[in-house]
FINU-895990 format. One record per residue (C-alpha): x, y, z. Coordinates in steps of 0.05 Angstrom, whole numbers, plus 5000, padded with zeros to 4 digits. Layout:
% FINU-895990
px->X py->Y pz->Z
...
//
This chain:
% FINU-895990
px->5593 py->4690 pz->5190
px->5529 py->4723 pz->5181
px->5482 py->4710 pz->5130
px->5454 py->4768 pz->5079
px->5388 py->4789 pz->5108
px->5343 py->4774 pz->5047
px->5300 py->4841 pz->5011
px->5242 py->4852 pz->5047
px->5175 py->4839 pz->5004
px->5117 py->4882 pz->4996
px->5064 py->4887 pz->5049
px->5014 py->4886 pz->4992
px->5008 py->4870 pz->4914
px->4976 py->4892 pz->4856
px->4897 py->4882 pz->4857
px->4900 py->4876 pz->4931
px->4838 py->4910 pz->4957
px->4849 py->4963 pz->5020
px->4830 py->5008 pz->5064
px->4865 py->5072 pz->5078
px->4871 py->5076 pz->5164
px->4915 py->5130 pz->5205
px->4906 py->5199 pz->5220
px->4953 py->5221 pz->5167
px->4905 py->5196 pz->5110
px->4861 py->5243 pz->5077
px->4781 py->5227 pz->5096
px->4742 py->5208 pz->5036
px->4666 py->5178 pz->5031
px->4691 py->5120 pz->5004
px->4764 py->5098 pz->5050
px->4770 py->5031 pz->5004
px->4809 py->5027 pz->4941
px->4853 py->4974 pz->4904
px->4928 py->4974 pz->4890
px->4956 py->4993 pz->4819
px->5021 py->5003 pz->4822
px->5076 py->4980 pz->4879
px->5132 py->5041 pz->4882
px->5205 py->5017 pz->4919
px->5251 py->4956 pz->4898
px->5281 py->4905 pz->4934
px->5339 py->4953 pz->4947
px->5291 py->4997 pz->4980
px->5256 py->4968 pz->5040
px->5214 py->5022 pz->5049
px->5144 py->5013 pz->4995
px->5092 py->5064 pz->4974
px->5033 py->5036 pz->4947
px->4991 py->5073 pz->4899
px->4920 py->5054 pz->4904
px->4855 py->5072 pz->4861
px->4786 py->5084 pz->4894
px->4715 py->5080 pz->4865
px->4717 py->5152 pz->4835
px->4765 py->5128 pz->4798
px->4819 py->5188 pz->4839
px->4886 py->5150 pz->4862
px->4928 py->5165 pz->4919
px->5000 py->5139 pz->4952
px->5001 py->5115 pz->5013
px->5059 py->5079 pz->5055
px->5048 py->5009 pz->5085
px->5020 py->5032 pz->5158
px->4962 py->5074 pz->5123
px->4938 py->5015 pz->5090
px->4899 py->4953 pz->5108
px->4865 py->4901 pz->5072
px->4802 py->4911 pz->5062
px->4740 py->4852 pz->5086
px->4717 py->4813 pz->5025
//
């Protein structure tokens, strides 16, 4: 018997600082934000995260265009 794989968590949560990385993501002056808002559930493995920059402008980004950011 197998056992139920459990919901895969978030790569990131809310206040986590980042850095948008990739060649997909938009350049900007500033490439370091925080997360706001976590879009998916646990039904849906797949996450966008929606993340805030200094300008106060917010973008959505999936998991591989994000990294945290050096404290």
């Amino acid at each position: 018997m197998t056992e139920p794989s459990s919901p895969r968590k978030p790569r990131f949560n809310i206040g986590d600082r980042v850095r948008t990385v990739g060649p997909s993501v938009h350049p900007r002056e500033d490439n370091t934000g925080t997360v706001t808002e976590i879009l998916g559930s646990a039904q849906n493995v797949i996450y966008r995260y929606r993340v805030t920059f200094v300008d106060n402008s917010t973008d959505t980004f999936f998991g591989f265009e994000l990294e945290l950011a050096p404290s």
